[in-house]
Phi, psi and omega in degrees: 000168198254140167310128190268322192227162166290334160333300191306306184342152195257156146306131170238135187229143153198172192217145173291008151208260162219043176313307166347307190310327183308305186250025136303307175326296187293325169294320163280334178302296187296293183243082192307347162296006181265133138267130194269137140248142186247135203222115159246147190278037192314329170309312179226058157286187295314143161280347158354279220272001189236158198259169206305319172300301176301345185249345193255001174270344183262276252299320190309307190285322180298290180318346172277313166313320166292327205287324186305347180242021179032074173267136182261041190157131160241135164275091188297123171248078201205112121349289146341258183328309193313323194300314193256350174225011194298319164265029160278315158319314195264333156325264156344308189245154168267349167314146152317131164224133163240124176313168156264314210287295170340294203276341162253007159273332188320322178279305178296347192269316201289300186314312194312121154242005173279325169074033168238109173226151165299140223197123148230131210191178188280156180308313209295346182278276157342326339154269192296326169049056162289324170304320172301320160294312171309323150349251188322319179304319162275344186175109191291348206253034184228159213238082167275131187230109164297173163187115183274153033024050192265027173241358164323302187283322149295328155319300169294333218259350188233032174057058195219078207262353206218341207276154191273011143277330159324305175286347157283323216283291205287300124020293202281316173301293198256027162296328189277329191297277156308024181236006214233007189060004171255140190314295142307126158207129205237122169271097192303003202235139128273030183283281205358304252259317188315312211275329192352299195316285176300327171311305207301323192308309172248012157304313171106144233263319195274349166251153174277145207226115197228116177273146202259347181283351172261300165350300186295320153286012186266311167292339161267346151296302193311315197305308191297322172295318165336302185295345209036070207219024168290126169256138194250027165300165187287301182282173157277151190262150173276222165213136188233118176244128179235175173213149174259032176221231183271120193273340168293310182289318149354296180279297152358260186293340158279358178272311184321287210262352178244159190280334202281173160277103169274086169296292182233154208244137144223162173243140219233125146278108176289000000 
C-alpha cells in the first residue's frame, strides 16, 4: 500500500553488519511509532579495514537502496561511514541525515571534567581522525588520546563477547589508554556497545563509558519534530530488516544479542 504522507514514511539506519542494531535498539525505544528499515552490509564487513573509496562506494549503493523505499531520514549507525562518508550521504538525499560522531562528542563534552577523554574505534575511524576535528571544533581546550581496535568488531560479528581471549583482546587495546588519565571513553563502533561489559571491566569504573545511540536518537527525534515528519499512527511501527550477505546468519546472531525478535532477513545484493 503506498504511503499516504510524508509522516508515514519509514526510517533508514544501517551499518556494515549489526553493530547498527544498538542504535536501532534505541530508536525504537525512544520512538515506537516509527517505522525502521535496517539495511547491514554483511557481504562486506568490516568496513575498519577497507579503504575511504570503498566504504563511500557501498554506502552509495545502500543510500540508493533507501531512496527506492522513501525513507524520510537516514541514519548512518556506522562509525566508519560517519567518518569517511557522511557528506556523501547529505549529497545524495534530499532527507534529515544523521551520524554517529557529532552526538557522541557532543556527550563526551558535556561529562568531561578532566578534559581528556579517550576515542576507540576501527583503523579507518581513527585514520580520518574524525573525532579529533569534531573535538578541536567544538572545544579547543580538550586533550584526545585514539586507539583503532580493529579485532573488536569480528569479535562481535562473531558472538564471541565473554571468552577469556576476548578480555585479553581488549586488555591489550586499552592498556596505553589507562594510563592516560581520562575520564570519557566513546566507543567509537557501534559493534562496541556489545563488549561494554569487558571494557568497563578493564577500563574501570571511574571512566564514563559513552554510547553514541542514546544521543542519536535524541537527534532523530528532534530532526523529525523540526521537519514535522513525526509519524503519529496509533499503533507501533514495524521493523524490516535486510543484508547484503547471509540473511540466516544475519537473524542468528542478532536474536542471540538483542532483546527484540527478527522474525525475517531478506537479502538485497548491492
Amino acid at each position: 500500500m503506498p504511503y499516504m504522507s510524508l509522516n508515514e514514511k519509514p526510517i533508514g539506519v544501517f551499518d556494515s553488519g549489526f553493530g547498527g542494531l544498538t542504535v536501532l535498539y534505541k530508536l525504537v525505544e525512544v520512538l515506537p511509532k516509527e517505522d525502521f528499515i535496517y539495511f547491514g552490509d554483511t557481504a562486506h564487513l568490516p568496513y575498519g579495514t577497507k579503504s575511504p573509496r570503498e566504504i563511500k562506494r557501498f554506502v552509495v549503493k545502500i543510500i540508493d537502496f533507501f531512496k527506492s523505499l522513501k525513507v524520510k531520514l537516514v541514519v548512518v549507525a556506522c562509525n566508519s561511514s560517519s567518518a569517511v562518508a557522511l557528506q556523501e550521504v547529505r549529497k545524495r538525499v534530499n532527507v534529515p541525515v544523521v551520524g554517529v560522531i557529532e552526538p557522541a562528542v557532543r556527550a563526551a563534552l558535556k561529562n568531561t571534567k578532566s578534559r581528556r577523554i579517550g576515542v576507540i574505534g576501527t583503523e579507518v575511524t581513527v585514520k580520518s581522525n574524525a573525532y579529533k576535528i569534531a573535538f578541536s571544533s567544538a572545544n579547543h581546550n580538550i586533550k584526545i588520546f585514539q586507539k583503532a581496535c580493529p579485532l573488536f568488531v569480528p569479535l562481535v560479528e562473531e558472538g564471541l563477547l565473554d571468552k577469556e581471549f576476548t578480555h585479553s583482546i581488549v586488555r591489550y587495546y586499552l592498556d596505553e589508554l589507562k594510563k592516560m588519565s581520562i575520564d570519557q571513553l566513546v566507543l567509537g563502533c557501534t559493534h562496541y556497545p556489545l563488549l561494554k561489559k569487558v571494557i568497563r571491566e578493564v577500563i574501570g569504573d571511574e571512566v564514563e563509558l559513552v554510547d553514541s545511540s542514546v544521543e542519536i536518537s535524541k537527534e532523530v527525534s528532534s530532526a523529525l519534530e523540526t521537519k514535522n515528519i513525526k509519524n503519529i499512527q496509533k499503533y507501533d511501527g514495524y521493523r524490516k530488516f535486510f543484508v547484503s550477505g547471509s540473511p540466516s546468519r544475519f537473524q542468528q546472531r542478532a536474536n542471540k544479542l538483542f532483546d527484540f525478535k527478527i522474525d525475517e532477513v531478506k537479502q538485497v545484493k548491492l
